[in-house]
N, C-alpha and C positions, 0 to 999 in steps of 0.2 A: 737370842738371835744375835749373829756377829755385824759387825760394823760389814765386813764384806758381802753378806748376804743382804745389807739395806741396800750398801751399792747397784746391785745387781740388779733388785727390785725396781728402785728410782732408776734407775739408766733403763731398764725396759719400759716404766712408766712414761718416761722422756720419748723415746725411741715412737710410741706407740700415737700418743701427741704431734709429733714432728710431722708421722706420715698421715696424718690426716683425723684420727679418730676423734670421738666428741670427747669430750674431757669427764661428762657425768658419768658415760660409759666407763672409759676408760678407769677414772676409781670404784666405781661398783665391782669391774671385774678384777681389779689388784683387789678390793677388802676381801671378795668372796671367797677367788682363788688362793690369795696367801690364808686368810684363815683355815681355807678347808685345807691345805697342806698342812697350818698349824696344828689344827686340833679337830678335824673334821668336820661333821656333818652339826655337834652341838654349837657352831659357832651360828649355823641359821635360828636356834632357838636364840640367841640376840639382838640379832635384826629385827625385830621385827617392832620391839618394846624403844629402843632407839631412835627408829626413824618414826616412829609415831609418837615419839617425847621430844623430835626435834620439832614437827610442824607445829607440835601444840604451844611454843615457847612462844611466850611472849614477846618479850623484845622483836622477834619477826613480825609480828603484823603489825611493828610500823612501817616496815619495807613498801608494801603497797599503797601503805599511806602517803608516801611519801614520794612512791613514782607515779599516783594521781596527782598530789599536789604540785609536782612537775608540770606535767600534763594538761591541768589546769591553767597557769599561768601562760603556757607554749604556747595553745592553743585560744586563749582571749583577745589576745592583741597588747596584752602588759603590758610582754616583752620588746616588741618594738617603740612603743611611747616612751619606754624604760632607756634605751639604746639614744632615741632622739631628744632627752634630756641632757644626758651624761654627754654626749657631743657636744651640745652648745654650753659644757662646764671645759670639758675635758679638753675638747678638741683646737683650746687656743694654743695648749701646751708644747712644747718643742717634740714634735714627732704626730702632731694632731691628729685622726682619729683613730691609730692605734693606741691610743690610752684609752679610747673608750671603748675599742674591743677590749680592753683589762679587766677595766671599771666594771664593763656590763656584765663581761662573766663572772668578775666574782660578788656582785650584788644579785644576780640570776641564781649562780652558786648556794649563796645562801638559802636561798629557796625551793631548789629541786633536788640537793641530794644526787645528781648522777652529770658524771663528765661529759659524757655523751650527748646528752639533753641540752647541756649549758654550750657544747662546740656547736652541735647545731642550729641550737634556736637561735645565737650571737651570730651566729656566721652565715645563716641565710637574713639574716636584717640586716649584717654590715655590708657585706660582699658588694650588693649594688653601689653603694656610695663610695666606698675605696676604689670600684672601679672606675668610677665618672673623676675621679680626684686624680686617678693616673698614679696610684699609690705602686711602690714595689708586690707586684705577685706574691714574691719570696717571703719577704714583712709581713704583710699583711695576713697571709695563710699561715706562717708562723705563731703572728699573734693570738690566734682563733684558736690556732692546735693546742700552742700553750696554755690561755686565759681558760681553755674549755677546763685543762686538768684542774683547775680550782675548785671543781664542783666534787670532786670526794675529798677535800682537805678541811674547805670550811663549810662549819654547820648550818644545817643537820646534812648527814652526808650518808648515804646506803653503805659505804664500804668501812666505816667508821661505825655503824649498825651490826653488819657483817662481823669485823673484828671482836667488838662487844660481847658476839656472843659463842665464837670459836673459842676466844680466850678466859671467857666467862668476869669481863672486870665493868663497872660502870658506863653503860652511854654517854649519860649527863655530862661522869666526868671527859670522856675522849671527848663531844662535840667540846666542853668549855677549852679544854686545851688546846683544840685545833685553831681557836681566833686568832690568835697571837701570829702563831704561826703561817696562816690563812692571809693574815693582812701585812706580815714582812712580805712575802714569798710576792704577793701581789706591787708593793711598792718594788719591788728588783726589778719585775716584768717592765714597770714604767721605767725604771732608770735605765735599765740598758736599751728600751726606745730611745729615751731623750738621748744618750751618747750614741747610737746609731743615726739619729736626726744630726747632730754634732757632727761626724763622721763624714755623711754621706748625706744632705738631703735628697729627699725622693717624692715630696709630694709639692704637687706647681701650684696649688689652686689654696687660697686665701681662707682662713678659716670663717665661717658665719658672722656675718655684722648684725648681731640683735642687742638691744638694749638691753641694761641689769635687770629691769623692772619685767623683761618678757623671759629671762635666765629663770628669775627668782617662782614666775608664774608657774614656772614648765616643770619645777620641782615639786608639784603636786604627782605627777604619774612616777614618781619614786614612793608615792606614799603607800601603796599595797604593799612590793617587795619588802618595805622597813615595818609594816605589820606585822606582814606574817613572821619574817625574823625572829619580831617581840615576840608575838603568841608565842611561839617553839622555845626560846631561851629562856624566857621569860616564866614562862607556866614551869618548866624544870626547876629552876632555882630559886625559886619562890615554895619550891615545894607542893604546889596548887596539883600537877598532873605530872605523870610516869612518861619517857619518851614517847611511846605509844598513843599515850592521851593527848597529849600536844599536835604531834601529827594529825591527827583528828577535829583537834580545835583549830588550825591552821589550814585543815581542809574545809572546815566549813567559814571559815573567815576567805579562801580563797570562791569558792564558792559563793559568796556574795559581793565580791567585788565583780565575778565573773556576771551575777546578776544584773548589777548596776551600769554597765558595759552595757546591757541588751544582747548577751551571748547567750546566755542559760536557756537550753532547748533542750528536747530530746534526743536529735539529732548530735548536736554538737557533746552531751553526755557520753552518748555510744561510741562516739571515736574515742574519749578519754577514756571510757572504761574498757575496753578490747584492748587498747594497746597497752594499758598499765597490767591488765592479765596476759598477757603475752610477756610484757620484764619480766612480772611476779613470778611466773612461772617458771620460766627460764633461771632465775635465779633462787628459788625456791629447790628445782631439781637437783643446782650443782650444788644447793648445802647437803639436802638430802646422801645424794653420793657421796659428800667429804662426811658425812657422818660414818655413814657406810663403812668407809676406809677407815676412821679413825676408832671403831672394833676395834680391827685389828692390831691397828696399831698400837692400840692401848694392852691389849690383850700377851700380844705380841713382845712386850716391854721395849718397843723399837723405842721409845722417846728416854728412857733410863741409860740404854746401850746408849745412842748419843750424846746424852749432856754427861756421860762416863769418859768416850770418846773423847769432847770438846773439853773437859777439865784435865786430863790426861794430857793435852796439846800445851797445857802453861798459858794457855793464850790471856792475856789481860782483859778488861772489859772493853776497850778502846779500842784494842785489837779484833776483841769477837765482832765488835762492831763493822770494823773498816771489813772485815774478812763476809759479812751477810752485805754487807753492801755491794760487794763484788758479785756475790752470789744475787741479790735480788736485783744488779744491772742487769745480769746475762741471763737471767732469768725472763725479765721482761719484754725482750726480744723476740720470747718465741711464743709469749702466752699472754692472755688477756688477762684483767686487773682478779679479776672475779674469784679467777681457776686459781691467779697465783696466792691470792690469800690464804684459800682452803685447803690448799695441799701443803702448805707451809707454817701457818700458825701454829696448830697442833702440836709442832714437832720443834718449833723457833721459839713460842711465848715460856714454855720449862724449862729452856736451856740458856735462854739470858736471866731470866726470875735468879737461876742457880747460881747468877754472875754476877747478883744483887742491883739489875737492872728494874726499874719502874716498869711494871705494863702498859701502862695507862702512856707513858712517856713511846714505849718502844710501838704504841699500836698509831704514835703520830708519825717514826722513822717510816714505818711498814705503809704507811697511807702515802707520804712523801714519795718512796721510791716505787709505789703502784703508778703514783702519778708521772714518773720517769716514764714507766713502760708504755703509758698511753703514747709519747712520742719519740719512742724511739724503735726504727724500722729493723725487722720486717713486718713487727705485725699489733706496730701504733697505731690502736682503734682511735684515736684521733686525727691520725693523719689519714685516715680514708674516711673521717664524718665531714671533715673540712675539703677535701678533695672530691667528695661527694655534691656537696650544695654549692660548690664554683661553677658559673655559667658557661666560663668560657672553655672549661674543657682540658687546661692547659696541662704540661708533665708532672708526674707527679713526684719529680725532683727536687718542686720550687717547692712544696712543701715542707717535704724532710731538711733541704738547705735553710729555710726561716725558723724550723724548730729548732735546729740544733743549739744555735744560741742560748734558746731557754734550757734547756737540757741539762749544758753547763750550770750554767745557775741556780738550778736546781741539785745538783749535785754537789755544786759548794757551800750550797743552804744546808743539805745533810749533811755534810763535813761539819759547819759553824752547830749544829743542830747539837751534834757529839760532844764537840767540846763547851758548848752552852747550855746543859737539858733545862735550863732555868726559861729559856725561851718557848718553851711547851708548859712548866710545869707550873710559872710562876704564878699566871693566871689561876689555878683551879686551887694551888696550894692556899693561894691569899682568901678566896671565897671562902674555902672550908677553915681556915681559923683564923 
């Protein structure tokens, strides 16, 4: 197959996308159709052993594990004890309680695996107090859109799950590599608060006057979040249980704190588990289809034609780099985090491998610049979770104008990321020798 016949295909795939179709659709009917053009009708004698070797894999059923364990924690009331801690730590700091929209998302983060979850649940707990505080709209909705994208970067993270097994390389190892990185990415979010507080203050009202001794008490409702954490990282590299099993053991460590609460009911089970079948599913279906396509693909030699292509180009490692960067900015724009992994790894992870780049290293750029797309407009699923749970209704200008900031910063992080891969890798390199 020629480089111009991929074009052709992607640019219809794109085109098909743009005007409205579902995305799982959408590659079901590229794998079918281009295969049945390839080789006809025996290419349905593959499907079928495929996509029932994808559901049975392993490494996915910690997916749902993980968006109950979400679920759980949302729906206890952690989250907000969690939120009103971090404030009376966070919130003396120069730009006060926009760090502890930071802080919470990515301590929330660590625990539920999805960006989504982590904008939401921080941003219907902050929103009320930023507004009583007369905080910048702009700021403050920024900070949420941003702080939310932390929840696929640091571990355990679904799209970090996701990668692990498009690419076929270690969970363990992507979650260890993503702290480093997870907890830089999160310190910038606070410094260019504190230099926007510098800049421009915007909030009137006086930060909390409590005592150390009522600080130090209120650091007890951190202690679930920093459980389960351990259970997850902890069960991994000790060798004790497989990602999967962790997830498991951290659902039932969440589940009894959820006990101890006085939430554990049948009632309150049923909304966690309808709505975690409702993610699984959804995100279940579009691996499914990306298997689907990737028959063909494979079958097709479309991923050989390209890294023929891409080696053919002279391009340097540094260059293929800045050059997918480009390509997963404009990418992001038009597609959700989920879609753009699936239709891209496949065909990205064999074509830097061949450029003697790390996977493990390149599935933390690929999670990084997913986390771009969540804010940046038309169609930053974070800028409509955060625009979603604001009461007062307001344009939803002020949100894309408070994100963009981060945006930057994020894009200078994977610029520093390129030229430092020691910043992803050092961590996981050190553990294993």
């Amino acid at each position: 197959m020629s480089i111009a016949d991929i074009a052709i295909g992607f640019t219809v795939m794109m085109g098909l996308l743009l005007i409205g179709f579902p995305v799982a659709i959408v590659m079901v009917a590229m794998g079918v159709v281009g295969g049945m053009l390839l080789y006809g009708p025996v290419l349905m004698e593959s499907m079928g052993p495929v996509l029932w070797g994808v559901q049975n894999e392993n490494v996915l059923t910690a997916i749902p594990l993980f968006i109950l364990l979400g679920e759980l924690l949302l729906r206890s009331g952690i989250a907000d004890r969690m939120y009103g801690t971090l404030a009376l730590w966070l919130g003396r700091l120069p730009g006060g309680l926009l760090h502890t929209n930071i802080g919470c998302c990515a301590l929330f983060a660590a625990t539920s695996g999805s960006s989504v979850a982590t904008a939401a649940t921080v941003g219907t707990v902050a929103l009320p107090s930023l507004n009583e505080r007369n905080y910048s709209s702009s700021r403050a909705l920024g900070s949420l859109a941003a702080g939310g994208t932390l929840g696929i970067l640091i571990p355990p993270s679904v799209n970090l799950l996701v990668y692990g097994s498009l690419a076929n390389v270690s969970v363990g190892q992507l979650f260890i590599a993503g702290i480093v990185p997870g907890i830089l990415l999160t310190l910038s979010f606070m410094v260019l608060i504190a230099l926007q507080h510098y800049w421009r203050p915007d909030d009137v009202s006086q930060p909390l006057q409590v005592s150390r001794a009522e600080r130090i008490h209120a650091l007890r409702h951190l202690i679930p979040p920093a459980v389960v954490f351990l259970i997850i990282m902890g069960s991994i590299y000790m060798g004790i249980a497989t990602p999967t099993e962790s997830a498991a053991l951290a659902v039932v460590a969440a589940l009894l704190f959820v006990w101890r609460e006085g939430r554990l009911n049948l009632a309150f089970l049923d909304v966690c588990f309808r709505q975690t079948a409702k993610t699984t599913g959804m995100i279940l279906l579009i691996i499914a289809a990306a298997f689907t396509l990737n028959v063909t693909l494979a079958l097709g030699g479309i991923t050989n034609a390209m890294s023929t292509w891409v080696d053919g180009l002279g391009l340097s490692a540094t260059n293929l780099l800045f050059a997918l960067m480009l390509f997963y900015l404009i990418l992001g724009m038009f597609m959700d985090v989920l879609s753009m992994q699936v239709l891209t790894i496949p065909i990205a992870v064999p074509i830097v491998m061949a450029a003697g780049i790390d996977p493990i290293w390149f599935g933390i750029f690929v999670v990084l610049m997913s986390e771009l797309g969540m804010i940046t407009p038309p169609v930053g699923m974070n800028l409509y979770v955060v625009q979603g749970v604001r009461s007062d209704k307001g344009p939803f200008m002020d949100v894309i104008v408070g994100a963009l900031p981060y945006a930057a910063i994020m894009l200078l992080f994977a610029t520093l990321l390129i030229f430092l891969p020691g910043i992803a890798m050092w961590l996981p390199s050190s553990l294993a020798g």
